[in-house]
MILUM-645758 format. One line per field, with one value per atom (N, C-alpha, C): residue number from 1; residue in three letters; atom name; x, y, z. Coordinates in pm, whole numbers. Example, Ala and Ser with C-alpha at 12.3 -4.5 7.8 and 13.67 -1.06 7.14 Angstrom:
// residues 2
num = 1,1,1,2,2,2
residuo = ala,ala,ala,ser,ser,ser
atomo = N,CA,C,N,CA,C
c1 = 1319,1230,1320,1285,1367,1290
c2 = -569,-450,-330,-225,-106,3
c3 = 780,780,780,708,714,787
This chain:
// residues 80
num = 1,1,1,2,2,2,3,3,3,4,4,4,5,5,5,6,6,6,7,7,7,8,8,8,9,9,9,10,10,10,11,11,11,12,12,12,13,13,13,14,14,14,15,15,15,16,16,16,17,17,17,18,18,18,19,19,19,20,20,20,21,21,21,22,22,22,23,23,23,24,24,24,25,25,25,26,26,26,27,27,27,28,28,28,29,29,29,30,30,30,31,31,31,32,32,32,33,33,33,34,34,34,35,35,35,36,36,36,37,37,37,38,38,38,39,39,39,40,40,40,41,41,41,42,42,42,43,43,43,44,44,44,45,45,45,46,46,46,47,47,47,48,48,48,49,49,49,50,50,50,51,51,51,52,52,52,53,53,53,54,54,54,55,55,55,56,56,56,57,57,57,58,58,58,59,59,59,60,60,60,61,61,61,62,62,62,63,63,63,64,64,64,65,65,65,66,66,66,67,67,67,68,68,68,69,69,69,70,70,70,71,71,71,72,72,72,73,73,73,74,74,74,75,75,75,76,76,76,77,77,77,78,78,78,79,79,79,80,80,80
residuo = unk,unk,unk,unk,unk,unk,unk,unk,unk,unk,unk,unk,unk,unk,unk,unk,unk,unk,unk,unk,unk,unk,unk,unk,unk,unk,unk,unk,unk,unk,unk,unk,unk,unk,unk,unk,unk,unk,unk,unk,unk,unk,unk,unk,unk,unk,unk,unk,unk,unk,unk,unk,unk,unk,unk,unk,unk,unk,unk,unk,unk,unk,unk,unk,unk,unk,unk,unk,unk,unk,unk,unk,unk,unk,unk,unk,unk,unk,unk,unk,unk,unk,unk,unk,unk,unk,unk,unk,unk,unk,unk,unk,unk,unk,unk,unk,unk,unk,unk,unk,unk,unk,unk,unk,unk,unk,unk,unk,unk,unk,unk,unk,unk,unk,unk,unk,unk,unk,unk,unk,unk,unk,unk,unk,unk,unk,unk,unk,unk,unk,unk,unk,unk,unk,unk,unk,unk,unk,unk,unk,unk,unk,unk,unk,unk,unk,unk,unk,unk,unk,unk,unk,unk,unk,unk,unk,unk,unk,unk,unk,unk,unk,unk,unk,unk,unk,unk,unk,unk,unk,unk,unk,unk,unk,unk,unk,unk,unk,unk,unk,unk,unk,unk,unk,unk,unk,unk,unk,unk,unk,unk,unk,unk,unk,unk,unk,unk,unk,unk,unk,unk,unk,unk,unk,unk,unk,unk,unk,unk,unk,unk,unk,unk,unk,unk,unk,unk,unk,unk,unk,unk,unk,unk,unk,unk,unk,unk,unk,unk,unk,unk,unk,unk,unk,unk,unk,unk,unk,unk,unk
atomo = N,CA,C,N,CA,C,N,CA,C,N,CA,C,N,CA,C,N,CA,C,N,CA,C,N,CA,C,N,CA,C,N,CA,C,N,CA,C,N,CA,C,N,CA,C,N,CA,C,N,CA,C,N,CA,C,N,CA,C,N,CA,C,N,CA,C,N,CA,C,N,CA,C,N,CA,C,N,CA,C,N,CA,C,N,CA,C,N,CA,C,N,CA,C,N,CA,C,N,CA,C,N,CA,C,N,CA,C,N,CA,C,N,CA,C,N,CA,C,N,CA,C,N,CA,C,N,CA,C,N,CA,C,N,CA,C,N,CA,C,N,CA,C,N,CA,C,N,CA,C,N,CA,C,N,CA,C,N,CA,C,N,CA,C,N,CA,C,N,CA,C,N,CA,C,N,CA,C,N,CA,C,N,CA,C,N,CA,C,N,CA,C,N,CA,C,N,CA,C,N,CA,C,N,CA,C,N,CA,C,N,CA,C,N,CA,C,N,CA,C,N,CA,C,N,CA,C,N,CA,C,N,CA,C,N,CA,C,N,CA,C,N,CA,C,N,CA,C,N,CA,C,N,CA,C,N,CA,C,N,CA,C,N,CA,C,N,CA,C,N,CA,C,N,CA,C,N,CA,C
c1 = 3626,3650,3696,3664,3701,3830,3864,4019,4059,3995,3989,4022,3894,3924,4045,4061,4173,4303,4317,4481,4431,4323,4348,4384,4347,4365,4536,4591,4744,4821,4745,4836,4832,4974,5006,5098,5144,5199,5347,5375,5529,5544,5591,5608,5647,5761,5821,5717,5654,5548,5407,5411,5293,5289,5399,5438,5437,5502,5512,5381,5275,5150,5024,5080,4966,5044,5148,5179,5128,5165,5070,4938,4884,4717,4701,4708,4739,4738,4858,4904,4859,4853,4867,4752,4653,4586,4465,4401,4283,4345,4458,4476,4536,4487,4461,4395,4416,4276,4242,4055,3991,4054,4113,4207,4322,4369,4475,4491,4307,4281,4215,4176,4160,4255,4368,4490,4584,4563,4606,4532,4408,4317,4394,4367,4441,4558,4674,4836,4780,4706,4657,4655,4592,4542,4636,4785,4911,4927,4997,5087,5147,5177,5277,5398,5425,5634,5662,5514,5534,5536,5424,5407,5581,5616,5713,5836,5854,5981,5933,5827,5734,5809,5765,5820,5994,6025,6164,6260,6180,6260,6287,6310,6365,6286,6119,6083,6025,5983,5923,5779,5658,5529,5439,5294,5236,5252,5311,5335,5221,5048,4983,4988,5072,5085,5234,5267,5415,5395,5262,5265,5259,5242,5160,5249,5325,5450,5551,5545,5649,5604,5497,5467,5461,5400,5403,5555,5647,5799,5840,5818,5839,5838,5638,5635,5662,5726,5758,5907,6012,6121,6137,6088,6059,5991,5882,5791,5747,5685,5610,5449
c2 = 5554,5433,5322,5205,5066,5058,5034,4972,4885,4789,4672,4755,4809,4837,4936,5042,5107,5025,4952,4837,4791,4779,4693,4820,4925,5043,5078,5057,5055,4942,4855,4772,4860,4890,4985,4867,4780,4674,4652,4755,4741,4728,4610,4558,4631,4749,4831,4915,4981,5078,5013,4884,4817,4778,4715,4761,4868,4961,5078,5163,5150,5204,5162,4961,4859,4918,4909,4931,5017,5150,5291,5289,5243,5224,5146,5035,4955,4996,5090,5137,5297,5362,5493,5634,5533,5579,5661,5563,5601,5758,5767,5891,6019,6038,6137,6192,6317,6432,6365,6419,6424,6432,6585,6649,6550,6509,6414,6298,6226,6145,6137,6292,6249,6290,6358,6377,6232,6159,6039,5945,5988,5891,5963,6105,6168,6110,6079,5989,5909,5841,5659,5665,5751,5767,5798,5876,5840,5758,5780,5648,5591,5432,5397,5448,5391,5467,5624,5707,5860,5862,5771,5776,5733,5610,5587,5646,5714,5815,5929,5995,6086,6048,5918,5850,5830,5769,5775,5948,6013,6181,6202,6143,6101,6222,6254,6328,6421,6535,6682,6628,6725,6705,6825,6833,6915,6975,7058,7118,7074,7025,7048,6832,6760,6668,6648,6743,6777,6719,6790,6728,6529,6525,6367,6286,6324,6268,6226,6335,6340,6257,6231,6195,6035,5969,5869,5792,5869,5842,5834,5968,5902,5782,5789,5659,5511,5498,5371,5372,5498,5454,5455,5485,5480,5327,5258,5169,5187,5319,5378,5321
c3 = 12542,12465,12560,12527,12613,12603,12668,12670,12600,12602,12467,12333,12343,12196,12186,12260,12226,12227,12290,12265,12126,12063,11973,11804,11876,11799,11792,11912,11981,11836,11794,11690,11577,11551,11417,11305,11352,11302,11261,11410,11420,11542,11580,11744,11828,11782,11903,11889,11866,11916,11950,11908,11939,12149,12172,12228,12371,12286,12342,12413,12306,12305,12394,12392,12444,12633,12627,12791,12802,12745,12791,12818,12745,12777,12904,12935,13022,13122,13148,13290,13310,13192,13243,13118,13091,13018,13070,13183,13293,13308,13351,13447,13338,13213,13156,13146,13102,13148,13009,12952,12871,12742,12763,12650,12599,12704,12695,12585,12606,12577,12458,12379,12264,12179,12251,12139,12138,12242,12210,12064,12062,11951,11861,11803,11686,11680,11766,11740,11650,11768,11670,11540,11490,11368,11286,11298,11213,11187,11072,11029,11091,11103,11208,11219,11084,11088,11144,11087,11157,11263,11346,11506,11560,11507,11576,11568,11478,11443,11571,11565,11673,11753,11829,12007,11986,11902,11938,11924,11913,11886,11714,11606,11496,11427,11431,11344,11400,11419,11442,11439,11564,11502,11600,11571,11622,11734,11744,11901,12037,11935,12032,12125,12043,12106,12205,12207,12275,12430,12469,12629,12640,12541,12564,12518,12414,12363,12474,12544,12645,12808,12788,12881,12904,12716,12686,12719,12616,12650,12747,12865,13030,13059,13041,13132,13082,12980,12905,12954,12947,12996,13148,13242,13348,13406,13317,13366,13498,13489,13595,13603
């Protein structure tokens, strides 16, 4: 997927994860594996408020986005 379009997929229509999501892509999206990259599209596709409860720790979710969760969160508090 273009980058374009995925930032514009990144708007959930809550600024802090909007945000959160548009940097990730940005900086650190290229360098996911495949796998990586389509469990990121499945996030997208939550609800916002779920996604963002997800990133801030607040709510529980699929074990199988655990690696990416964590990785997303890294690199946003890091600004790696």
């Amino acid at each position: 997927m273009q980058i374009s379009k995925l930032k514009w997929r990144c708007r959930k229509g809550l600024r802090e994860l909007d945000i959160l999501l548009t940097y990730f892509v940005e900086k650190h999206y290229n360098n996911l594996t495949n796998n990586e990259k389509e469990l990121f599209l499945e996030l997208l596709d939550l609800e916002s408020q779920e996604l963002l409860n997800i990133v801030l720790g607040r709510q529980s979710y699929d074990v199988k986005f655990q690696n990416l969760i964590q990785v997303i969160t890294k690199k946003n508090k890091t600004n790696e």
